[in-house]
C-alpha angles and dihedrals in degrees: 000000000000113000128232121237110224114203092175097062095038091048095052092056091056099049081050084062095040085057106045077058094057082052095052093044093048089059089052085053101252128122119195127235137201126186124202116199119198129184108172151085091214109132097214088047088055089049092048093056096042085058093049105055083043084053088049087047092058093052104036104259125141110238117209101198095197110183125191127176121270092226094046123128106270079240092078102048079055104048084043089057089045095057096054085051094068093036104111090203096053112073105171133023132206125195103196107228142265108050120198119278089259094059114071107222101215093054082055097049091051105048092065111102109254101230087053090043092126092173092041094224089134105112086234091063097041095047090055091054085056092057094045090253107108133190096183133348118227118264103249100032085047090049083050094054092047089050105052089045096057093049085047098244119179112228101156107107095355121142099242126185125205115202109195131037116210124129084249106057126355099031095058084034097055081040091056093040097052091042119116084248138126082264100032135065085091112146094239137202121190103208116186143168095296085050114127118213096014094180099047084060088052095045089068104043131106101195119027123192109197121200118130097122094244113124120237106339106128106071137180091271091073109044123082120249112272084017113163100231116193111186114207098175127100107180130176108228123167116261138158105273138119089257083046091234143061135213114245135171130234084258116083084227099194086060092039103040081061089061108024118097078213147350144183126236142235109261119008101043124066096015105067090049090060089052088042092051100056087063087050083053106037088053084043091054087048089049104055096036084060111037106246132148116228132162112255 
């Protein structure tokens, strides 16, 4: 009978940590701080960030909503990162993404201070996570991780596919999964839209990550039987509700739900784990600017 992933519940166990370590760091007299910069007048990113400073309210995390205007000089975006640089009570920052055109992202990305690198999209961090020493995991492929550890899934020497490689998603996630770890030493592909036979790389793997941003097209034809799905996707498609479209992943999830040992929904699986893991991060960053010892 294939299993259900539940992200909710996974993703409430880790927010309980996230805030026994506030409390830890409280005691310590440290309070920890996240910053969210947006720049943008992009519905769904204003949604995103007011998300995330309710999700640092829950915990105990002071939120620092920073706005900008989305025609502002990209000065300004830069002069604004700078100064939470310097600021003692923020220890990670987060620039929603995207900018506007006229702000280059990677300028943005490295001019965050390492050490409050929450996302871990510095090449610093991201080089450490390439070595196996990492700062801070990505959000998603972190969520991922956390995930596939609470359902027991074997990833040691499992075959695992990665559909999807953007420095987001599919690249950290490939670079966890192939890590001498407790959920890595998984023998990984990384397919993408220049892969050829699709299905034939799915039909052998034990765990498949999908995140490529395409709706629906793996289905339960290609997966193996007892196959982990983790579906990364979250894709607006019309459909015939009051809002006039769903949210759908890049699994078909009625096929593959008939063939997967488990799988997680959409949505509802691998969502709530990215917001979750930014907490994770942002208690982490505290915790190592001051010194103080939590249990992670």
């Amino acid at each position: 009978m294939t299993r259900t992933i539940d992200g909710n519940a996974v993703a409430a166990d880790v927010r309980d940590d996230v805030a026994e370590c506030v409390a830890t760091l409280e005691a310590a007299g440290v309070t920890p701080g996240l910053a969210t910069v947006l720049m943008s007048e992009d519905p769904a990113s204003e949604t995103y960030v007011s998300m995330k400073q309710r999700d640092c309210e829950e915990v105990g995390i002071e939120g620092i909503d920073v706005e900008l205007d989305a025609d502002a000089p990209a000065a300004e975006l830069f002069e604004t990162i700078d100064d939470l640089n310097a600021r003692e009570d923020v220890h990670g920052i987060l620039v929603q993404l995207p900018v506007p055109d006229h702000v280059d992202k990677r300028r943005v990305l490295r001019r965050i201070a390492p050490e409050k690198d929450v996302d871990g999209f510095h090449p610093e961090n991201v080089g450490r996570l390439v070595a196996g020493d990492a700062r801070f995991k990505p959000c998603t492929p972190h969520g991922v991780q956390k995930l596939l550890e609470a359902y027991d899934v074997e990833t040691e020497g499992a075959d695992a596919v990665v559909v999807g490689r953007s420095d987001i998603v599919g690249k950290p996630m490939a670079n966890l999964l192939i890590q001498k770890s407790p959920v890595g030493n998984a023998t990984t592909t990384v397919c993408h839209s220049r892969t050829e036979d699709l299905a034939g790389k799915l039909a052998d793997a034990d765990i498949v990550i999908a995140a490529a941003g395409m709706p629906e097209f793996i289905d339960g034809s290609m997966l193996k039987p007892g196959a982990t799905v983790i579906d990364v996707g979250i894709n607006r498609v019309d459909a015939d509700t009051e809002k006039g479209y769903a949210l759908v992943g890049d699994v078909d999830y009625e096929s593959a739900s008939e063939v997967a040992g488990a799988i997680t929904p959409v949505p509802g699986g691998v969502g709530p784990m990215t917001r979750a893991m930014l907490l994770y991060n942002t208690v982490q960053a505290a915790s190592l600017q001051h010194d103080v010892e939590i249990d992670l």
